[in-house]
N, C-alpha and C positions, 0 to 999 in steps of 0.2 A: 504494500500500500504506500510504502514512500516513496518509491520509484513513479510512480502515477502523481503521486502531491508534488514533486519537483520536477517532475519533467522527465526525469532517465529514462530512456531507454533499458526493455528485459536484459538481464544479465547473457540468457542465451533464449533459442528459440524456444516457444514454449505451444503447446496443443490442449486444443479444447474442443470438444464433441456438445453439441445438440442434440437430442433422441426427442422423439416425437411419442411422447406417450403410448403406451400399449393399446388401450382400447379408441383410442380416435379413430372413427371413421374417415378414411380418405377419398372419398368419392363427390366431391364438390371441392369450392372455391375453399382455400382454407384461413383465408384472414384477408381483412382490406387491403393488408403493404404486399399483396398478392394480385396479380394482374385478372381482369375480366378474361373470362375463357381459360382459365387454368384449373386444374382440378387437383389435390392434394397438394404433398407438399410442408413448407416451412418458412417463416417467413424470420429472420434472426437479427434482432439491433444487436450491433455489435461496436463496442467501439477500441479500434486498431490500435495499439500503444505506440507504434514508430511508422514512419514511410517506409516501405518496403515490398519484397514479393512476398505472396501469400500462397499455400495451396490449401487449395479446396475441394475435399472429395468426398461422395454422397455414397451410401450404403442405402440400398433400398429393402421396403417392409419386406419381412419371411414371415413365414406361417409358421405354429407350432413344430415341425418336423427340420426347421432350418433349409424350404426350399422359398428358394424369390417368387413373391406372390404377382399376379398379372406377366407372365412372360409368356405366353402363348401367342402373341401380336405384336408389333412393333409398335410401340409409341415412341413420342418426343418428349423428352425430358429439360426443363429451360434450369439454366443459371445463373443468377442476374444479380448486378450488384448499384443500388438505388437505380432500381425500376429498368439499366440500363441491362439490356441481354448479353451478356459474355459466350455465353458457348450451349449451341444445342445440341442433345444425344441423341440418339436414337438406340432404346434400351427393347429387347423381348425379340421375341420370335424366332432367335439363333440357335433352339435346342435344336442337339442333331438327337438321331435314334428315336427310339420308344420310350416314352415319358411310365413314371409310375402309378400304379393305378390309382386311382378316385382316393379309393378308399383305405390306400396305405396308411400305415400309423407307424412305420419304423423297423427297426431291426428284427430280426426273427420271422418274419412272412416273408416265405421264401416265394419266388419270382411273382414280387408285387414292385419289387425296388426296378427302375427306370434301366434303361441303358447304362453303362460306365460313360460313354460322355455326355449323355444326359443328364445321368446325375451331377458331373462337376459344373458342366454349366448351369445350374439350377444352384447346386450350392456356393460354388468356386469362382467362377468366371463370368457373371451373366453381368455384374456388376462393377467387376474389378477396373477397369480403364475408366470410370467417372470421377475423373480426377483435373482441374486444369491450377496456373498457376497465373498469379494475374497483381499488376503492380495496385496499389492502395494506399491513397496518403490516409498519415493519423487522424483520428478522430472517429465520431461516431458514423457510422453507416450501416446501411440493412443490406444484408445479402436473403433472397429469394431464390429459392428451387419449387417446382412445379412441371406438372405436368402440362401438356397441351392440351384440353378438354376436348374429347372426341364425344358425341352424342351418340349411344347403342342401346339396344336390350339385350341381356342374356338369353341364352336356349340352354334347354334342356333341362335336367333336373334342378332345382334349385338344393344350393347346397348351405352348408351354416355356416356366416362367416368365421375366419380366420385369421387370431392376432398377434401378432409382433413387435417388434419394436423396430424403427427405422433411425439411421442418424446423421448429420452431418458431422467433417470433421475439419477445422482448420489449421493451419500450420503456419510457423513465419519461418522464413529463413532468410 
């Protein structure tokens, strides 16, 4: 705290994570400092101790069993830092193979578990390069992640949702 009362700059770099609570639903706009037409998401005042680069990198929700939830489709993921867009993703629909079934719950059900690279992509990979690094003068500012709100109805069975935790994580270096 006295490094902030006087000015100095962190001794070295230092990390901090946002999680988005477990049971929030993500299926709409998630807060005003979130753009119109975005669905989920995080919207984080943050303010920067020094000018400098920053990384910034997004873990998205998993369900109970630790697979990445929505990846069946390709969406767009934004990342924006005051309102301004930095970098869009494009996250989901890269499993290869045979996904696991419906109604897996985990270890010991034998061939309900997915492909081998389906499963890493689901657990391992699906998410892993959402990361960019982006210069930042000090002081306060809102970094935003969201999605691109696509309008659909689900088919098929309806199933019960499932909850996780999602987080961002930032970094200075």
């Amino acid at each position: 705290m006295t490094r902030l009362a006087t000015g100095l700059p962190p001794a070295r770099p230092t990390l901090e994570t946002f999680k988005i609570p477990l049971h929030v639903v993500q299926d709409d706009r998630q807060s005003e400092d979130l753009p119109f037409g975005s669905r989920g998401g995080i919207a984080i005042h943050h303010d920067f101790p020094v000018d400098g680069e920053y990384l910034i990198k997004v873990r998205l929700q998993r369900q109970y069993q630790d697979y990445l939830k929505g990846m069946g489709w390709p969406q767009r993921l934004d990342v924006r830092l005051d309102a301004r867009l930095l970098k869009r993703f494009t996250v989901g629909g890269g499993g290869q193979g045979r996904p696991a079934a419906t109604s897996y719950a985990g270890d010991g059900e034998p061939n309900f578990a997915g492909d081998p690279e389906w499963e890493k992509y689901m657990q391992l990979e699906g998410d892993a390069g959402l990361e960019l690094r982006v210069q930042v003068p000090a002081g306060p500012h809102l970094i935003g992640v969201s999605f691109v709100r696509e309008l659909w109805e689900p088919e098929g069975l309806p199933q019960p949702l499932q909850r996780a935790g999602s987080s961002l994580t930032t970094t200075s270096t």
